[in-house]
C-alpha positions in Angstrom: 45.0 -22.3 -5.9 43.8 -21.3 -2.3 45.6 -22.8 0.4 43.9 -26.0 2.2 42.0 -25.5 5.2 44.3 -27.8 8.1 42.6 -31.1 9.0 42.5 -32.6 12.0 44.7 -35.8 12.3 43.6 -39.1 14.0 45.0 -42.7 14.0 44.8 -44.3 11.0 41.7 -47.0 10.2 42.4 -49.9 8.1 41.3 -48.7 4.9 38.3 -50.3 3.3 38.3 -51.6 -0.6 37.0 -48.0 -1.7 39.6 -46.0 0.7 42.3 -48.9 -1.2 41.2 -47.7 -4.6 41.4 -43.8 -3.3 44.4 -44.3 -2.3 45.7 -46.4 -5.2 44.4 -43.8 -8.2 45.9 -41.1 -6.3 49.6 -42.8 -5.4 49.5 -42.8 -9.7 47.9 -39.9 -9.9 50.9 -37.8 -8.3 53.4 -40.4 -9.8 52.1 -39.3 -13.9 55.1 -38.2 -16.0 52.6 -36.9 -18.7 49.6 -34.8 -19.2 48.2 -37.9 -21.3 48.4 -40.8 -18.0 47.3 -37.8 -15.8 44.0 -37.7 -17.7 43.5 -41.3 -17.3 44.3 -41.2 -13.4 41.9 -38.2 -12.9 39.0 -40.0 -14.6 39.5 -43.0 -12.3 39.9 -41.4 -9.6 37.1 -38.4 -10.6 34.8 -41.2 -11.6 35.1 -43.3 -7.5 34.8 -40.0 -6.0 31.7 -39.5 -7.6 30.3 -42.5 -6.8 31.1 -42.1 -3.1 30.0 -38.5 -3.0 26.5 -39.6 -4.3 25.7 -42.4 -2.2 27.5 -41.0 0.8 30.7 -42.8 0.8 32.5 -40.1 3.1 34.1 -41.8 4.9 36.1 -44.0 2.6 37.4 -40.5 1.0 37.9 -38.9 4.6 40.2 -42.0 5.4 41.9 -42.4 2.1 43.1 -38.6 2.7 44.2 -39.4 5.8 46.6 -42.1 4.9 48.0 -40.0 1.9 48.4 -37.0 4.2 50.5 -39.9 6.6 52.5 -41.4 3.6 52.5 -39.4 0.8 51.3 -35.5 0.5 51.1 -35.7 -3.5 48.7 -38.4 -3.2 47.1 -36.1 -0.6 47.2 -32.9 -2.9 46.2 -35.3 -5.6 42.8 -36.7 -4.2 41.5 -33.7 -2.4 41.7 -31.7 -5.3 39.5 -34.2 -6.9 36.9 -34.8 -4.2 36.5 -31.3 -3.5 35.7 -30.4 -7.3 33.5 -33.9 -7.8 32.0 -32.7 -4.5 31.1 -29.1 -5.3 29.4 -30.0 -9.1 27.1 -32.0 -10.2 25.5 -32.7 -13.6 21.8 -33.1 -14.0 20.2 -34.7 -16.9 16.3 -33.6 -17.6 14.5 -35.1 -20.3 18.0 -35.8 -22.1 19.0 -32.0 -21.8 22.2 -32.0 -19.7 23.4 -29.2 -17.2 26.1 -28.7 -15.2 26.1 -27.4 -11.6 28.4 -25.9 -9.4 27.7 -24.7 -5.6 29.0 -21.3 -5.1 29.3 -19.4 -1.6 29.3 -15.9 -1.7 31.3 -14.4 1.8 30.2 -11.8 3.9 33.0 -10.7 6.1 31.2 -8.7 9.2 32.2 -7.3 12.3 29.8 -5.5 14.9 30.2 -4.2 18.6 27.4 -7.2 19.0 27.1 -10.7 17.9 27.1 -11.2 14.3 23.7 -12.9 13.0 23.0 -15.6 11.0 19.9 -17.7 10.0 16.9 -17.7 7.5 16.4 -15.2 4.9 13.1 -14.2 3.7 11.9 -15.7 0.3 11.6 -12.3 -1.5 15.3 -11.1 -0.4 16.9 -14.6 -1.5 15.1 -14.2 -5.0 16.7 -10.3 -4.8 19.1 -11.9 -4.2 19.1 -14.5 -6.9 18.4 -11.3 -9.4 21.6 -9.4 -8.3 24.0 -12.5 -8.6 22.7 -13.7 -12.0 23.1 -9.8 -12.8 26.6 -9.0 -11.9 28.1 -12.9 -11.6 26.6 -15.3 -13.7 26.9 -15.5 -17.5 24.1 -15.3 -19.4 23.1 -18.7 -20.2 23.8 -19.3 -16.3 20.3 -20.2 -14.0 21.4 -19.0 -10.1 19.2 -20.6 -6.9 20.0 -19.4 -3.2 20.0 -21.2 -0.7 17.4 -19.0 1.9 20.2 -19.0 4.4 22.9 -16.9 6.0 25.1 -19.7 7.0 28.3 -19.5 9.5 30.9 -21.4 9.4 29.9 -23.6 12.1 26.5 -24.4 10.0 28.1 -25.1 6.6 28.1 -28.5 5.2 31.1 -30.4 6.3 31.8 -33.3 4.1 32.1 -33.9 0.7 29.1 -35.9 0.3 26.8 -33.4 1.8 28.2 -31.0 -0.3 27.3 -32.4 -3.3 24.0 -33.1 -2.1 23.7 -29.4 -1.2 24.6 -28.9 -4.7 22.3 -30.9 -6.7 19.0 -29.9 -4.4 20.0 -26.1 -5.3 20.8 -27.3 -9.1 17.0 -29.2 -9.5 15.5 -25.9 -8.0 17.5 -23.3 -10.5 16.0 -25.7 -13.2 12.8 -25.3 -11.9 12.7 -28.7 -10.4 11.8 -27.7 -6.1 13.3 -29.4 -3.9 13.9 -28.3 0.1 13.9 -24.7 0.7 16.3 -24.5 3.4 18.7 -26.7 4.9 17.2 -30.4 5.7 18.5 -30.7 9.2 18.5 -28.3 12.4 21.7 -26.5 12.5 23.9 -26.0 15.1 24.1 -23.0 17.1 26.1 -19.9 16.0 29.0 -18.8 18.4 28.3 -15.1 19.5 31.7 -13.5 17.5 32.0 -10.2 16.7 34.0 -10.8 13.7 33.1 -13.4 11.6 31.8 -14.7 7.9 28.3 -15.4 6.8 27.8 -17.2 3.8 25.2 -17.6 0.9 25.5 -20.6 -1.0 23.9 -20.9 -4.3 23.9 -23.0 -7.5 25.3 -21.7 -10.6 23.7 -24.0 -13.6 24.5 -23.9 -17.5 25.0 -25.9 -20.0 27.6 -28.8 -20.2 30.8 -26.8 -21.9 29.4 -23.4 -21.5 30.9 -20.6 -19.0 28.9 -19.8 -15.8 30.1 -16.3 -14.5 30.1 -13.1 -16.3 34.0 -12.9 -16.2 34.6 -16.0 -18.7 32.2 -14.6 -21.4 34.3 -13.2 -24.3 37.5 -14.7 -23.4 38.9 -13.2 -26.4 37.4 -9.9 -26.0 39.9 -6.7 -25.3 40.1 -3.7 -23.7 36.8 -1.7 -22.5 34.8 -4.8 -23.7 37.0 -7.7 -21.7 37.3 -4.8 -18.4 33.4 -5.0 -18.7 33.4 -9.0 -18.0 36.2 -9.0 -15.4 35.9 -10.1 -11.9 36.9 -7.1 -10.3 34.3 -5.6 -12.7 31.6 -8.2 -11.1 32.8 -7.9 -7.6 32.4 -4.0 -7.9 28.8 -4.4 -9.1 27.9 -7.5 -6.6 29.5 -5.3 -3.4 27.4 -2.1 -4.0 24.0 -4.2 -5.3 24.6 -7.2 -2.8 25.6 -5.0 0.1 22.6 -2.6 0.2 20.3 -6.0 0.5 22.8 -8.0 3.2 22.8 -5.0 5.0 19.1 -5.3 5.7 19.9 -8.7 7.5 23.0 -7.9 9.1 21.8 -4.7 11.6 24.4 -2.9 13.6 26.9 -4.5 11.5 30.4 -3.6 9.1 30.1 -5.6 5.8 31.9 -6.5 3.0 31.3 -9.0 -0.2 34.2 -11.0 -1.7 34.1 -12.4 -5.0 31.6 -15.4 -5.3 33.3 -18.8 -6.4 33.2 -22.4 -6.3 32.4 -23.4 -2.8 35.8 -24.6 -1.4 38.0 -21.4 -2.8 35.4 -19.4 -1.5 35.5 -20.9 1.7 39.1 -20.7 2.1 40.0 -17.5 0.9 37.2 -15.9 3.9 38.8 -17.8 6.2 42.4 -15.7 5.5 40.1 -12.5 4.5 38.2 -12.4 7.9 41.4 -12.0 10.2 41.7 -8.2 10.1 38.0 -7.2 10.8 39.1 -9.6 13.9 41.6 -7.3 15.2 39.3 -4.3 14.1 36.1 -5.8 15.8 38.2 -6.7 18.9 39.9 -2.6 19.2 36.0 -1.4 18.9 34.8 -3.6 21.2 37.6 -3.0 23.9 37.0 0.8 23.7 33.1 0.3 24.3 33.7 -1.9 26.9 36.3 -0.4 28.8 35.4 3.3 27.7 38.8 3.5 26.7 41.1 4.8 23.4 43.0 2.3 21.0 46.3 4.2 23.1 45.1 3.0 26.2 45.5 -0.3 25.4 49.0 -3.0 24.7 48.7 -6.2 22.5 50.6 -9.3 23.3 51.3 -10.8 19.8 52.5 -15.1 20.4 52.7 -18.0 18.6 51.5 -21.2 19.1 51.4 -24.6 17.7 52.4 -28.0 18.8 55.2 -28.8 16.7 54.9 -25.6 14.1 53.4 -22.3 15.1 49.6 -23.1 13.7 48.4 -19.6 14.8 49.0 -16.4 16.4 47.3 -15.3 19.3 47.0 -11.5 20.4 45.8 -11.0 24.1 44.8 -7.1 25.1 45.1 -5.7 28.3 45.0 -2.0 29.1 48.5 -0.2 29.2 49.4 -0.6 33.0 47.6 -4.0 33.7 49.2 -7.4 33.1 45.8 -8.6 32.9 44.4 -10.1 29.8 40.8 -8.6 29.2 40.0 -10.1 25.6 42.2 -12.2 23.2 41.9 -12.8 18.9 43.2 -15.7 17.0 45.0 -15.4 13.9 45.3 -18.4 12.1 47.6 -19.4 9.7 47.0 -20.9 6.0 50.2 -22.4 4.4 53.3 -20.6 3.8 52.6 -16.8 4.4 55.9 -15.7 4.3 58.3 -14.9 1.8 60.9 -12.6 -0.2 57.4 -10.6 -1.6 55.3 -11.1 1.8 55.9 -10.1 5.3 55.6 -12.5 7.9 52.7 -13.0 10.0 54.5 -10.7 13.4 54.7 -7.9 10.8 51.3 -8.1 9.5 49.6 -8.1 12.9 52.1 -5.0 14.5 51.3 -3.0 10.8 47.7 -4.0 11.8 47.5 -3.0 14.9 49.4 0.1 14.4 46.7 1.5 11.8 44.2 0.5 14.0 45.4 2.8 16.9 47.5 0.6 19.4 51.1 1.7 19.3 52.3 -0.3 22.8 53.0 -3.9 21.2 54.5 -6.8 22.7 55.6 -9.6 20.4 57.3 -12.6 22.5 59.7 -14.8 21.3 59.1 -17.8 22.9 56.4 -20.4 21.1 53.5 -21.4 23.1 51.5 -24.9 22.8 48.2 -25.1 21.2 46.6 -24.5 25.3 42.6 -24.0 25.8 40.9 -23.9 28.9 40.2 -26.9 30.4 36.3 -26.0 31.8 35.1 -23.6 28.6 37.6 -24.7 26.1 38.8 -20.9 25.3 42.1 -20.3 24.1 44.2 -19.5 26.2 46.8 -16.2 25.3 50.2 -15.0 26.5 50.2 -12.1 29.1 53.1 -9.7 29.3 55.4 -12.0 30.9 54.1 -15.0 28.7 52.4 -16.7 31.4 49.7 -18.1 29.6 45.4 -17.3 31.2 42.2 -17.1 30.4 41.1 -13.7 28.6 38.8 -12.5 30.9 37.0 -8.3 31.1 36.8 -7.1 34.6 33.8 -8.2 36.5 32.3 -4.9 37.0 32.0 -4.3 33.1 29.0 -4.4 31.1 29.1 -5.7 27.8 27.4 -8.5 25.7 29.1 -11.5 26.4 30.4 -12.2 22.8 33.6 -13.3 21.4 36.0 -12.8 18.9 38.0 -14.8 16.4 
């Protein structure tokens, strides 16, 4: 399973009767010796998510995970497991015949020279849309809904409870049920980044017990016939279908599709997916900018965190100059090192290499998670490690976006 997406810690409430019972089911939960008392403890605890999730009971959850996170990270692993799966489905029961929904996003990792857009999509492209994923993703007995949006991060729904209820609006709708055709509240701005994900979110419906993607039809098919329902086979088809539509609403822009899945994976696995076209966005946009080559330029790799490095910052500044002129964060997701994987320093010099830039510093010393106090930028490590506000030369004309 993707790697948890960090959450930001706080003092701990006094937990109310639900967060008690959270936190009780999960403590057991993680404590089961046998598959048999695990099935019992997910059903409880399944069963209270639920409940929350559908009368907007966040909070009690968002607490609850607090405390386990505090006192016990099984618990932890235990109950957000749980809530993010109650969270993301939803079953729907219409005139006795029962359906099962699950919310799926769909990435779009983009980088451009200019900001990347986001925002409504026209109602003939999200039914084209609609057409190509039930084609190339969904299995046959599967019903697909988009939502008509390209969504960044910043604008996707946050907690579990709105979530789900994103996920039973799209569900009634793919059953022919309307409901709202875009999302029911005004949505905060997009940042202007150069590299960044856009998302579709859609409902995939089918039958109680029955697959919804392509890839789990025929599970005991082999050979040609299973390579025909794989999901490489499906992301191959949904990359050169999907692409050719996206690119339409993406002008000016460097696309590509990752595999669509259940809303939280999805989410997760862009967020660790995105990083490169960072780097890449950032070397393209320095060399417009600056009317300079990839060789021109030197990359300050540091990392920072408060008690653990938590990312890695790269600052740029042209070969000779001390100056930082534009900065990318790299953030971490886990452990991503190991015997089989290089470490994060390696990554970003390999990186950085392929992408042109050969003078690399990487700096020992760790830095603390700084931003600036009046814009609330990151802050990055010059050459010395003196840590300043990325910052292009005053007489340079370029749009004022950022990156990652």
């Amino acid at each position: 399973m993707a790697t948890k997406r960090p959450r930001a810690k706080s003092a701990l409430p006094r937990l109310s009767r639900d967060a008690e019972r959270l936190v009780s089911y999960a403590q057991s939960l993680s404590a089961s010796g046998s598959r048999i008392e695990d099935v019992y403890w997910d059903d409880l605890l399944g069963r209270e998510v639920e409940r929350l999730v559908e009368h907007g009971g966040n909070g009690a959850i968002e607490t609850a995970l607090d405390h386990l996170d505090a006192s016990l990270p099984a618990g932890f692993d235990a109950l957000i497991d749980i809530a993010e799966t109650r969270s993301e489905t939803a079953t729907i029961d219409i005139d006795g015949k029962v359906s099962q929904v699950l919310l799926v996003a769909a990435p779009i990792l983009a980088w451009s020279r200019y900001a990347v857009p986001s925002g409504p999509i026209k109602s003939d492209i999200a039914k084209t849309l609609e057409v190509q994923l039930r084609a190339h993703c969904a299995a046959a007995t599967t019903d697909v809904a988009v939502a008509p949006y390209l969504y960044s991060i910043d604008q996707l729904p946050r907690d579990f409870a709105e979530v789900h209820g994103l996920a039973r609006a799209l569900g009634l709708r793919a059953l022919g049920h309307e409901t709202r055709k875009g999302p029911a509240k005004r949505l905060p701005e997009t940042a202007p980044l150069l590299a960044d994900t856009r998302y579709l979110l859609a409902a995939f419906v089918g039958p109680v017990g029955a697959p919804l993607f392509r890839w789990q039809e025929n599970p005991d098919a082999r050979g040609a016939e299973r390579r025909e329902s794989s999901r490489e086979q499906s992301l191959e088809r949904w990359r050169e279908q999907g692409r050719a539509i996206l690119t339409t609403l993406m002008p000016g822009c460097v696309i590509d599709l990752l595999i669509p899945d259940g809303y939280h994976v999805a989410s997760r696995d862009s967020d660790r997916a995105i990083r490169p076209y960072a780097i890449r966005a950032a070397i393209a946009f320095l060399e417009s900018a600056l009317d300079v080559k990839p060789e021109q330029l030197r990359a300050v790799i540091a990392a920072f965190g408060n008690e653990r490095a938590e990312e890695y910052r790269i600052g740029f500044t042209l070969s000779r100059n001390p100056d930082v002129v534009h900065g990318v964060v790299w953030p971490l997701f886990g452990r991503e090192e190991g015997p089989e994987v290089d470490g994060p320093e390696e990554q970003l010099t390999a990186l950085l290499r392929e992408n042109g830039i050969t003078d690399i510093v990487s700096l020992e010393q760790g830095f603390p998670l700084e931003f600036c106090d009046d814009c609330g930028a990151p802050l990055f490590a010059d050459p010395v490690g003196d840590l300043v506000h990325a910052e292009l030369p005053e007489e340079t004309e370029a749009p004022r976006a950022h990156l990652h």
